[in-house]
KOLSEKE-826652 format. One line per field, with one value per residue (C-alpha): residue number from 1; residue in one letter; x, y, z. Coordinates in steps of 0.25 Angstrom, whole numbers, plus 5000, padded with zeros to 4 digits. Layout:
N
n: (NUM,...) .
res: (A,...) .
east: (X,...) .
north: (Y,...) .
up: (Z,...) .
//
This chain:
677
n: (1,2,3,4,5,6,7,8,9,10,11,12,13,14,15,16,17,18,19,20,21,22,23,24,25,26,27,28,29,30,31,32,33,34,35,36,37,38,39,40,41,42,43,44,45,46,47,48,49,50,51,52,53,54,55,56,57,58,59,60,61,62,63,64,65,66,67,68,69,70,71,72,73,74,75,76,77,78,79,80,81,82,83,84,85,86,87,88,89,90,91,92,93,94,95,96,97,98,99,100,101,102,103,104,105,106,107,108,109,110,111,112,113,114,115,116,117,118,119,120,121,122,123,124,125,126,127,128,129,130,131,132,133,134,135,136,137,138,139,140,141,142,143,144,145,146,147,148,149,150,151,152,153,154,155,156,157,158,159,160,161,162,163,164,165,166,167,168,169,170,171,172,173,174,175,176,177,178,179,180,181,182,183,184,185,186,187,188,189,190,191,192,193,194,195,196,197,198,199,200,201,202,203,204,205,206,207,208,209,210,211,212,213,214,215,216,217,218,219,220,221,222,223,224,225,226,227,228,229,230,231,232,233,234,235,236,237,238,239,240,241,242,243,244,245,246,247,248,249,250,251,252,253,254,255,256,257,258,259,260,261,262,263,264,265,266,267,268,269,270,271,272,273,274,275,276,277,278,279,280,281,282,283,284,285,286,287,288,289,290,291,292,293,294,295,296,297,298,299,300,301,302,303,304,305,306,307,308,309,310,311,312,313,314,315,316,317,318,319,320,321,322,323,324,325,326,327,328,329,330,331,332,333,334,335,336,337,338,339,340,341,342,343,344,345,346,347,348,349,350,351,352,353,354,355,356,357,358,359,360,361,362,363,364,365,366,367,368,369,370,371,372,373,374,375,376,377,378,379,380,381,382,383,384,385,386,387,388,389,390,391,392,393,394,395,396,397,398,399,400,401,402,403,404,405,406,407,408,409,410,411,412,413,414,415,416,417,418,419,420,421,422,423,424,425,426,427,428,429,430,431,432,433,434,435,436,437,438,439,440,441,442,443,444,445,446,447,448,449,450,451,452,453,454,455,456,457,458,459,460,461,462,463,464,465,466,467,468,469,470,471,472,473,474,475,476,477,478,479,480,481,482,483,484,485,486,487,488,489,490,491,492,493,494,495,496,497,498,499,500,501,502,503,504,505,506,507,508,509,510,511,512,513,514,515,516,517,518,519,520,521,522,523,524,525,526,527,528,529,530,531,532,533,534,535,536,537,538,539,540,541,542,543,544,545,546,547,548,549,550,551,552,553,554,555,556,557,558,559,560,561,562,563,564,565,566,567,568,569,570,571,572,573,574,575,576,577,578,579,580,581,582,583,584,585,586,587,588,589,590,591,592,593,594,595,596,597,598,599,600,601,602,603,604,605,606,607,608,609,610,611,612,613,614,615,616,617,618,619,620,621,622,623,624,625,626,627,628,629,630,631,632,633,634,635,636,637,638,639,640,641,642,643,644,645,646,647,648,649,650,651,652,653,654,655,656,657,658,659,660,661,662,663,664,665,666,667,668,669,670,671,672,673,674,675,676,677) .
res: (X,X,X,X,X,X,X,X,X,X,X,X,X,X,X,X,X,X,X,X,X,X,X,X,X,X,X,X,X,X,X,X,X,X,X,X,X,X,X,X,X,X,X,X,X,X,X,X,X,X,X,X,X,X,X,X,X,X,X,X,X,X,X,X,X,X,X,X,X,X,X,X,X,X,X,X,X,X,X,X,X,X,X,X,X,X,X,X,X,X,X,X,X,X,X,X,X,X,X,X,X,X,X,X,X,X,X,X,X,X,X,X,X,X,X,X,X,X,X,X,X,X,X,X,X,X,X,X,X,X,X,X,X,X,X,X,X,X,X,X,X,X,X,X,X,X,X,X,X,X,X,X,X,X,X,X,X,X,X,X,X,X,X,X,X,X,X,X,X,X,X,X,X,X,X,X,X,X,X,X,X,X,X,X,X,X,X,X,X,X,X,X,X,X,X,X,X,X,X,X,X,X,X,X,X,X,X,X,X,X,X,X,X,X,X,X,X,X,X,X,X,X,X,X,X,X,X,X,X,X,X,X,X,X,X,X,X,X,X,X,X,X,X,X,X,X,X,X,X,X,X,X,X,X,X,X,X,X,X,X,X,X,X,X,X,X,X,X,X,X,X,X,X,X,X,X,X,X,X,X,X,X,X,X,X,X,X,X,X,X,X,X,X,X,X,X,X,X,X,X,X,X,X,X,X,X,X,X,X,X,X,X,X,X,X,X,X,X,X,X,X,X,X,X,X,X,X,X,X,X,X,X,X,X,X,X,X,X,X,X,X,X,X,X,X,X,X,X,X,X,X,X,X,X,X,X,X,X,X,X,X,X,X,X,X,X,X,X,X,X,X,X,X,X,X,X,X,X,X,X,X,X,X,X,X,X,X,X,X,X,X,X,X,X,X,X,X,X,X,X,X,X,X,X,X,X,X,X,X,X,X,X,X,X,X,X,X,X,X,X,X,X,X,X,X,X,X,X,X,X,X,X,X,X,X,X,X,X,X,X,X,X,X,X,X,X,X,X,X,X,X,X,X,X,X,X,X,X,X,X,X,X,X,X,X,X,X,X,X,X,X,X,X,X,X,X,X,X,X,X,X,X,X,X,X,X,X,X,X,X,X,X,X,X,X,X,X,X,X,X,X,X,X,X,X,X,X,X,X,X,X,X,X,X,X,X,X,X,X,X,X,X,X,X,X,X,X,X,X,X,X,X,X,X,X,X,X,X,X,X,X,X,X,X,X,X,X,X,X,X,X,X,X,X,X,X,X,X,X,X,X,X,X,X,X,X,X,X,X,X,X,X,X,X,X,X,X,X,X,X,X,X,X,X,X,X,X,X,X,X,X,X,X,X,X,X,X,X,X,X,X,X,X,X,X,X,X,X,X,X,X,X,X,X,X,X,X,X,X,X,X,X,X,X,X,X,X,X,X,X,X,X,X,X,X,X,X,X,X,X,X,X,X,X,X,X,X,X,X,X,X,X,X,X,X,X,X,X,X,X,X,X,X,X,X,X,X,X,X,X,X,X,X,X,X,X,X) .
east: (4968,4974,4968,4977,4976,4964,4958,4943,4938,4927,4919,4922,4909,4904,4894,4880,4876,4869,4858,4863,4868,4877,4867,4878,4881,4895,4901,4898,4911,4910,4915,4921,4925,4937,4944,4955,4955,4960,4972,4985,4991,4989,4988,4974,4963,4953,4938,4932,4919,4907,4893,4881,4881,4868,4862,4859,4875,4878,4891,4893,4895,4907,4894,4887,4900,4900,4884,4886,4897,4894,4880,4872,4859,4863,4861,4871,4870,4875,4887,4886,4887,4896,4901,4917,4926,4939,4951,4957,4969,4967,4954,4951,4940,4940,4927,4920,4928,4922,4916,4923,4923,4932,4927,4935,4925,4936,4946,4945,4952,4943,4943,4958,4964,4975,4985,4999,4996,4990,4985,4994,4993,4994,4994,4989,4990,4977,4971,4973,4983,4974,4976,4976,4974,4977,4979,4962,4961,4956,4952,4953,4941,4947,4940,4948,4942,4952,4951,4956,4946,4932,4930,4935,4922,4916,4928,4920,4909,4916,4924,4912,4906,4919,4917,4901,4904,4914,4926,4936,4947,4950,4959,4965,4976,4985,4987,5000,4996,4985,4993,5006,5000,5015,5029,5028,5015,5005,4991,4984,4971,4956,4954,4966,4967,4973,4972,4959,4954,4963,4957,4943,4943,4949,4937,4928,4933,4942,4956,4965,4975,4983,4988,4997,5004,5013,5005,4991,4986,4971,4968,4974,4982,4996,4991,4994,5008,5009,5011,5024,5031,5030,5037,5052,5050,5062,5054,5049,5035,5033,5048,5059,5063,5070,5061,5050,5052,5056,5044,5037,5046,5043,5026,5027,5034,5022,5009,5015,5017,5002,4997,5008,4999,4987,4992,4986,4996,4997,4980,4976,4969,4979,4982,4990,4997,5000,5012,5011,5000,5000,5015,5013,5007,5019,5031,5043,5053,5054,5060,5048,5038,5048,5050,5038,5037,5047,5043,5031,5037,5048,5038,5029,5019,5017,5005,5005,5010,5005,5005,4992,4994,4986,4986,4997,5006,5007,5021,5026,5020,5022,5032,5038,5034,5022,5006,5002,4989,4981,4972,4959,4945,4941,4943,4952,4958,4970,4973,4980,4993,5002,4999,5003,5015,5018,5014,5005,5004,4998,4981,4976,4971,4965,4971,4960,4948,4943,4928,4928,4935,4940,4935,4941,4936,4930,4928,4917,4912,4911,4907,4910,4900,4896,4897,4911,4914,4906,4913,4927,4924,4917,4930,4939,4931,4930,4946,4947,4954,4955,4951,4951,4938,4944,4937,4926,4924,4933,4929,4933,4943,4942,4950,4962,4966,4961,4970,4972,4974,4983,4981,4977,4973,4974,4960,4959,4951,4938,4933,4926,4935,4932,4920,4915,4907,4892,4891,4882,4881,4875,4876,4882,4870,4871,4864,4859,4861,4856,4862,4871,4877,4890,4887,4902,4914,4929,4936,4949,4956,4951,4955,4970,4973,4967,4977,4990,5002,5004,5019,5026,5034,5042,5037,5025,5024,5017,5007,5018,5030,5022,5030,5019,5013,5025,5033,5024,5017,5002,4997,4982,4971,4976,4986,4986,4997,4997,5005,5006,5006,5004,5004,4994,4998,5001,4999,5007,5007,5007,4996,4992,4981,4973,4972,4965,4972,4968,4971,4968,4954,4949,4949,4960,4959,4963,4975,4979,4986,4983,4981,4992,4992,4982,4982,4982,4975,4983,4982,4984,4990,4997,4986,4987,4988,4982,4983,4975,4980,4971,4978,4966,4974,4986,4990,4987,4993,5004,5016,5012,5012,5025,5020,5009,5015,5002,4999,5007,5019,5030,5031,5019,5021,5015,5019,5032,5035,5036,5025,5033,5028,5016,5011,5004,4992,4989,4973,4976,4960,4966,4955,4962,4959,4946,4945,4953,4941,4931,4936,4937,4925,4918,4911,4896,4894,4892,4883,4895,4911,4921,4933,4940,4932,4929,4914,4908,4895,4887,4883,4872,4873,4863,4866,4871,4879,4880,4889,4882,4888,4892,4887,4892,4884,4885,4901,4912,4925,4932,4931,4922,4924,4916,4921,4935,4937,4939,4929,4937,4934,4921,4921,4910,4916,4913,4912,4909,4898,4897,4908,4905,4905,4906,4896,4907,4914,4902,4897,4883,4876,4886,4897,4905,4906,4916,4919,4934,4925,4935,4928,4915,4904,4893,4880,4873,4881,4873,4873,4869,4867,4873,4886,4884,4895) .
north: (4926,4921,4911,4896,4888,4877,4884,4886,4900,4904,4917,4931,4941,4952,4950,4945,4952,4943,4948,4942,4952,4952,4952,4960,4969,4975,4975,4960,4951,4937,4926,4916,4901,4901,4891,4880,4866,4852,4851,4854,4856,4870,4866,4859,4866,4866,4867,4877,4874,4881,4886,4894,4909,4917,4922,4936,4938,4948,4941,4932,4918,4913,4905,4916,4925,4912,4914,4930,4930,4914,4911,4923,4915,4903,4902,4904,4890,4883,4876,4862,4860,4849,4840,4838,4847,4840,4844,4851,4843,4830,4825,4823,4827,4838,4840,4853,4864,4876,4888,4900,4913,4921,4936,4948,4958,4965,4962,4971,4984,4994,4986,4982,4994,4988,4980,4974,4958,4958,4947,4932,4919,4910,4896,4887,4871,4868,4877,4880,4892,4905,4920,4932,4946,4953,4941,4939,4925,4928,4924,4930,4934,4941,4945,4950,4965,4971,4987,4988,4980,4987,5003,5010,5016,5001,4996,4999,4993,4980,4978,4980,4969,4961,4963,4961,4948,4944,4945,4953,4956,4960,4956,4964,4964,4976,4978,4983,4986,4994,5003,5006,5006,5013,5012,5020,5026,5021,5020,5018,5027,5027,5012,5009,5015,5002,5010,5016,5000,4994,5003,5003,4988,4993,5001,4992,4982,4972,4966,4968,4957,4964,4959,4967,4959,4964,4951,4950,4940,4946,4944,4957,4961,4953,4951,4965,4967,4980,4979,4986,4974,4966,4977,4970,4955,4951,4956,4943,4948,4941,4939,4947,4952,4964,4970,4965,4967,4981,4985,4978,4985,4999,4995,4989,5001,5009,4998,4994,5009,5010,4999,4997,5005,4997,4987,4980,4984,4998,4999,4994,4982,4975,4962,4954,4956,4947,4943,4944,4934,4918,4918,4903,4903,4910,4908,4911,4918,4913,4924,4934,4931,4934,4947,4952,4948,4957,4967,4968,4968,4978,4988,4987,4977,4971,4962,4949,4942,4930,4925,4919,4907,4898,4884,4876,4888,4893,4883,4894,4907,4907,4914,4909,4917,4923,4917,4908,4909,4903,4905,4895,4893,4882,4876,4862,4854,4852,4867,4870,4859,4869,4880,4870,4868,4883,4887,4877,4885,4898,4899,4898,4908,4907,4921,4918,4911,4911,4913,4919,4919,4930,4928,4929,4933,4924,4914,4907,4914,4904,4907,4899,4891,4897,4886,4883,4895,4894,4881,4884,4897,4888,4881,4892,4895,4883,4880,4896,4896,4913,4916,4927,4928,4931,4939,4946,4956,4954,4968,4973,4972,4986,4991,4982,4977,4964,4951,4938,4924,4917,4900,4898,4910,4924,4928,4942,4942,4949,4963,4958,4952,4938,4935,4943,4937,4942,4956,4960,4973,4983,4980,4991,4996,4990,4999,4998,5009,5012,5005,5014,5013,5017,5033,5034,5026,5029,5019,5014,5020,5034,5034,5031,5047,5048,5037,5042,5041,5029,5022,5020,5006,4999,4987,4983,4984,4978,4985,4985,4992,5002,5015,5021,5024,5030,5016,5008,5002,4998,4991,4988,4990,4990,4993,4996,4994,5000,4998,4998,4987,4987,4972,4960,4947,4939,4947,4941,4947,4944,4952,4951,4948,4954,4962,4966,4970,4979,4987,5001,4999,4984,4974,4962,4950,4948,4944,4937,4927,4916,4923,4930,4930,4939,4940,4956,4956,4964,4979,4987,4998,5000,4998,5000,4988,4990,4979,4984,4975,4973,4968,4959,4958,4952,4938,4937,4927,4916,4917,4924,4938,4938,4940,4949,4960,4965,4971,4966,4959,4957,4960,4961,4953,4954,4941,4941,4956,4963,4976,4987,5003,5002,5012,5008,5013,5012,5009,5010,5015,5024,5035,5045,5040,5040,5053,5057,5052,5060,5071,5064,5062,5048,5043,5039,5024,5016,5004,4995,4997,4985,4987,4993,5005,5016,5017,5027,5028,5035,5025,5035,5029,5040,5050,5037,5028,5012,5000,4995,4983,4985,4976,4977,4966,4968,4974,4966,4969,4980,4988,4997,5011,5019,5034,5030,5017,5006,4995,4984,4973,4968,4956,4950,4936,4936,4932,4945,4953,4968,4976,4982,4997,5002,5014,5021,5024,5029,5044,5049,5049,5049,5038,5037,5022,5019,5005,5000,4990,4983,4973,4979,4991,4986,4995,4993,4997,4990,4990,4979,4977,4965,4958,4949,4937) .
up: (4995,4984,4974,4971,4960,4965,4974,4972,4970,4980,4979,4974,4975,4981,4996,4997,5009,5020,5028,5039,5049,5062,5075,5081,5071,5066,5079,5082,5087,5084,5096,5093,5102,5108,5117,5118,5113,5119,5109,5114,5099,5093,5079,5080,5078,5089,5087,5096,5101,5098,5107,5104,5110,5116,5103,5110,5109,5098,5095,5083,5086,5076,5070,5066,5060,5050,5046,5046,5036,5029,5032,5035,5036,5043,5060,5067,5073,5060,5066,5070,5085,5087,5099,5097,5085,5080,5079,5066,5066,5072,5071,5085,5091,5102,5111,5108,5118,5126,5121,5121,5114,5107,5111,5104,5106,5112,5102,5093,5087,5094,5107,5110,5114,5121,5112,5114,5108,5095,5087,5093,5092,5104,5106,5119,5122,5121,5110,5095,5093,5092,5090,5102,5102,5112,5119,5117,5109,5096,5080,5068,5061,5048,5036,5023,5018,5007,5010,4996,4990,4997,4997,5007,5011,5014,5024,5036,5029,5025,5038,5047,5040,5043,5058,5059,5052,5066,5060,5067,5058,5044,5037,5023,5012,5009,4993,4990,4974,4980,4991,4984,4968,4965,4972,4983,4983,4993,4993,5006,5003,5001,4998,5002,5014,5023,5037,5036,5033,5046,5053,5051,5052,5066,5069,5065,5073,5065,5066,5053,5048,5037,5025,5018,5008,5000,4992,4997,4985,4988,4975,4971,4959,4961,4975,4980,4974,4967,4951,4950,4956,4944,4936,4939,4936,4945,4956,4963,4969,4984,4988,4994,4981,4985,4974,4978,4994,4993,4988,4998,5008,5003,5002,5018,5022,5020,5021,5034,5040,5037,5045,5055,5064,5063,5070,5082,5091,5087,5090,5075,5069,5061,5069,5061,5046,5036,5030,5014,5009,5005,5001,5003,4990,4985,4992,4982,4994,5007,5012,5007,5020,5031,5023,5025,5038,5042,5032,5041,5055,5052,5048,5062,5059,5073,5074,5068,5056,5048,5035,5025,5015,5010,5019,5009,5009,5023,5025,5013,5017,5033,5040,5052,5064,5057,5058,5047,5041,5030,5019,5016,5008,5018,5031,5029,5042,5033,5031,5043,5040,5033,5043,5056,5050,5050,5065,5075,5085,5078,5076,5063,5055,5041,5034,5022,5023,5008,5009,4996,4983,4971,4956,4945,4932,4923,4933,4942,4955,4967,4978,4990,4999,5013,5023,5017,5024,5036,5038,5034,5046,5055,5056,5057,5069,5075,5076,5080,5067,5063,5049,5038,5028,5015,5011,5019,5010,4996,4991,4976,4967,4962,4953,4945,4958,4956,4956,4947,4948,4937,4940,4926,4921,4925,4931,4937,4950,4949,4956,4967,4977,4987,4993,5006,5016,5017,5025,5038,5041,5034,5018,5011,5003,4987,4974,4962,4952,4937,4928,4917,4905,4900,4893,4888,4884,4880,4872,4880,4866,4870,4883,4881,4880,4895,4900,4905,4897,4890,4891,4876,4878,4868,4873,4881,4897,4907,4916,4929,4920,4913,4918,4925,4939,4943,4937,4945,4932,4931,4940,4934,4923,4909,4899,4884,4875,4861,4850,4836,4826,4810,4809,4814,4819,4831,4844,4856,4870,4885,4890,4907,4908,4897,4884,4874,4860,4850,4836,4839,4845,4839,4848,4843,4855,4868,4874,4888,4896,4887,4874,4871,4856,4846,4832,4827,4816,4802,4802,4791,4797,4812,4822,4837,4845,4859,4870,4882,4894,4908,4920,4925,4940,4945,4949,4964,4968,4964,4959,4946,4953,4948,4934,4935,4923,4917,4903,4890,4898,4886,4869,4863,4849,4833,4827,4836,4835,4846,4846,4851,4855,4865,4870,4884,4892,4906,4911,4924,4925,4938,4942,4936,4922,4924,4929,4914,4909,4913,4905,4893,4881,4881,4871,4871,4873,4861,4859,4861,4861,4862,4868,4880,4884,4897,4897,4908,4913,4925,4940,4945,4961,4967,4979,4988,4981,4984,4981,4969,4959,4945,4934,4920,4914,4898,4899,4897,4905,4911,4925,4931,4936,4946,4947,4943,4954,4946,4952,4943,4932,4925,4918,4910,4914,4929,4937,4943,4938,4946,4951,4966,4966,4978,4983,4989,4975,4971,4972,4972,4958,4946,4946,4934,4930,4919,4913,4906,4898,4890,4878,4876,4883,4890,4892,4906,4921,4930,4947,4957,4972,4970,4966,4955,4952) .
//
């Protein structure tokens, strides 16, 4: 999912839980209709006809998996019975056909033993084109869950929620920045442990439809791409660059080794793998798509291919020979056209149904209306249209892994991730704990002797060329600059995306996107001049990802003389820095302090911990530690308010709690049961 200019933003918040629960419990399979239609011309959508079903059947009618995950208390009798449907295209009205059923009890990972056909499409005279597994007639029922965005220890919990709601498949991206974060070394543990997530979607019960880029968008900083590509700016990002491609090449060789057995047809889950993500929207090297194809079938992957765009760029982002599908936020007849002129004889499927929405900081929180979406899914249904919720659950952005959008004005992308459709089975258990208060606090000018070893450059450098991490650069957090100056005048710099300048420890001004000049003010002898720069997330999406360099990204200037001698710190904020600390002296909380500080204090969660919410309701802006994981950023702006911690990262008793506050210290930590936005 990416965000386009003009498009409206819906909803980005943590879940209400509904009371409602499924009468037949997690393992409960939805039926769907199923049947053939008088039209001869596979392209027009047929409506399928609809009847009512025994009410002892412990089956969910498609009615009712609308009210479970859109309107919990509404009957499940809530759509309008009707005599004739018309067709999609046309206009013509078509008599209400036959009931049938689509029944996949049986078609599932832990019942189809026997496999040699995989996930087709087929296409008859007389009926809309529709997919087969197995052979078995059968719609898609996806929902998006980002294992990289929810706790390991609440997979199971999230994708049996997926199920019990009647979807039968889930649907995921892969993050490239997150399982190869230097060149050569991978990552595929605890969080990230890919596998281990397929195939507990398998035992639970669930399809997979893989996504793994190497761009996924997903509202991810530079949409997945590792940082380090930016360090050569010959290198074209999303193209058959040889620089470009090869790194690709040597990233596919291991990720597709990994899932290459997970395959349908090899006993696995994964039915069907997409291509890349919305190069419609991108499109700058025609010969880039095909690549990737290729790249895919040479290393084994065996089950379908397709491709996702949004529906005005699909004639740009197909490739010939490989399924089309689109990306939405609301049902229209017209939204098809592009797709027919691609394939006509293919069913439809909608890669992204937006249900939800991400936020970005500083700006409104919408949410969007319910019988929107119960309309929009009714009509998927009824034209056995196959569908993908994005997103059923959108998790957390925790860490500096969050994305940015850059329309107007950059805008980082918030912690909390998408909307999530309400839950049913059991509710993970919420706390409240005592509030605390900050005991201790460092300065960030007494912690520069705990960081590693700084870089001395003539010239400033930006976060991706800094020569550390094995020459792989920064890719997040912050970087300060230092440098000497024994004159005042007219500061002039390119900071991305923020910064916040200083002479030896007094705050100067604030220096961004659009503010680029600052007036120093005259010193009488050589000060130090600190520039302390936060990367707020990467571009996403567009073609700005091309210029995603953060930190000071060229000469840093004093009335047009270029400042030379910078001595540069990284604040990567990695566990092992916070584990330095621990040894080190703090100092005892002042009444108040103004300026970027580490501040510490003690989250007493009892002998059973729970997933509680953080509020920080007089602090400022920085981010949130629990026990070293970096939970991600707090903002007095909004439009979020809490910060989820999950139970699971908490230990019995004693959590260490340590806040990067960076304008001014706040006093009271407080916990919720509840999200607030």
């Amino acid at each position: 999912m990416c965000r386009r200019p003009g498009s409206v933003p819906l909803a980005a918040q943590s879940p209400r839980p509904s009371p409602w629960r499924c009468p037949a419990g997690p393992g409960c399979v939805p039926r769907l209709p199923r049947g053939g239609g008088s039209s001869a011309r596979p392209p027009l959508l047929q409506p399928v006809g609809m009847a009512s079903r025994p009410r002892s059947s412990p089956c969910l009618f498609w009615k009712r998996i609308l009210c479970i995950f859109f309107l919990p208390c509404i009957l499940s009798g809530f759509s309008p019975r009707v005599k004739h449907k018309k067709n999609l295209l046309s206009g013509k009205a078509q008599p209400q056909l036959s009931q049938y059923r689509f029944i996949w009890s049986h078609l599932t990972p832990l019942e189809l033993r026997n496999r040699s056909m995989g996930l087709q499409t087929e296409s008859r005279v007389g009926s809309n084109p529709y997919f087969t597994l197995e052979g078995h007639k059968f719609l898609i029922f996806g929902g998006s869950i980002h294992y990289f965005r929810v706790p390991r220890e609440y997979w199971r919990d999230r994708l049996l929620k997926l199920k019990a709601c009647g979807f039968n498949t889930v649907t995921t991206y892969v993050p490239w920045n997150l399982h190869e974060p230097e060149r050569g070394r991978f990552d595929f543990s605890g969080n990230l442990d890919l596998e281990a997530f397929v195939l507990t979607a398998a035992e639970i019960g669930l399809w997979v439809i893989l996504r793994p880029g190497p761009y996924i968008c997903s509202e991810i900083d530079l949409g997945g791409l590792p940082s380090r590509l930016l360090q050569d700016p010959q290198v074209n990002l999303r193209t058959t660059d040889k620089g470009f491609v090869e790194a690709v090449d040597k990233y596919f060789d291991h990720l597709i080794s990994r899932v290459v057995h997970l395959q349908y047809r090899k006993g696995g889950p994964i039915i069907a793998v997409q291509v890349e993500n919305e190069y419609g929207s991108f499109y700058k090297d025609k010969d880039y798509m095909p690549y990737l194809q290729q790249a895919l079938l040479k290393r084994g992957i065996v089950e379908l291919l397709l491709t996702s765009d949004n529906v005005d760029d699909v004639l740009k982002g197909y490739i010939k020979g490989v399924l089309a599908t689109i990306n939405m936020k609301k049902f229209r007849k017209d939204a098809f056209q592009h797709l027919y002129k691609v394939q006509r004889d293919k069913p439809i499927m909608i890669m992204e149904y937006w249900v939800g929405w991400f936020d970005t900081w500083g700006s409104k929180h919408e949410v969007k209306d319910a019988g929107d979406v119960k309309n929009t899914v009714s009509e998927f249904i009824k034209f056995e249209i196959s569908f993908n919720v994005y997103m059923f659950h959108g998790g957390t952005n925790f860490g500096f892994i969050n994305g940015a959008i850059n329309f107007v004005k950059h805008a980082g992308v918030v912690t909390s991730y998408a909307v999530p459709l309400p839950p049913l089975p059991e509710l993970t258990p919420k706390a409240v704990y005592p509030s605390t208060r900050s005991s201790h606090y460092l300065p960030l000018w007494d912690v520069l002797q705990y960081l590693d070893e700084p870089v001395m450059s003539k010239m400033p450098v930006s976060m991706e060329n800094l020569p550390i991490n094995n020459g792989n650069g920064q890719s997040y957090g912050l970087v300060l600059y230092e440098t000497p100056i024994c004159s005042g005048g007219q500061l002039h710099a390119h900071v991305r995306d923020v910064a916040q300048v200083f002479l030896n420890e007094t705050t100067i001004g604030i220096l961004d996107d659009s503010i680029r000049n600052l007036k120093i003010p005259e010193v009488k002898e050589c000060q130090l001049l600190r520039i302390l720069v936060e990367n707020q997330g990467r571009v996403n999406f567009s073609w700005k990802i091309q210029n995603q360099q953060k930190g000071l990204t060229g000469p840093v200037t004093i009335n047009n003389i270029s400042l030379e001698g910078f001595t540069i710190y990284s604040l990567e904020m990695k566990m092992s820095f916070f584990k330095r600390l621990r040894y080190v002296p703090w100092r005892p909380v002042p009444n108040s302090y103004s300026g970027p500080a580490f501040y510490r204090a003690t989250l007493r969660a009892g002998s059973s911990p729970k997933d509680t919410f953080l509020r920080l309701l007089n602090w400022n802006y920085g981010f949130v530690f629990i026990n070293g994981r970096n939970l991600g950023r707090y903002w007095i702006i909004g439009p979020q308010e809490t910060l989820y911690l999950p139970g699971a990262w908490l230990h019995p008793e004693d959590n260490e709690i340590i806040l990067f506050e960076k304008i001014k210290s706040g006093s009271v930590i407080e916990t919720t049961d509840q999200p607030v936005l």
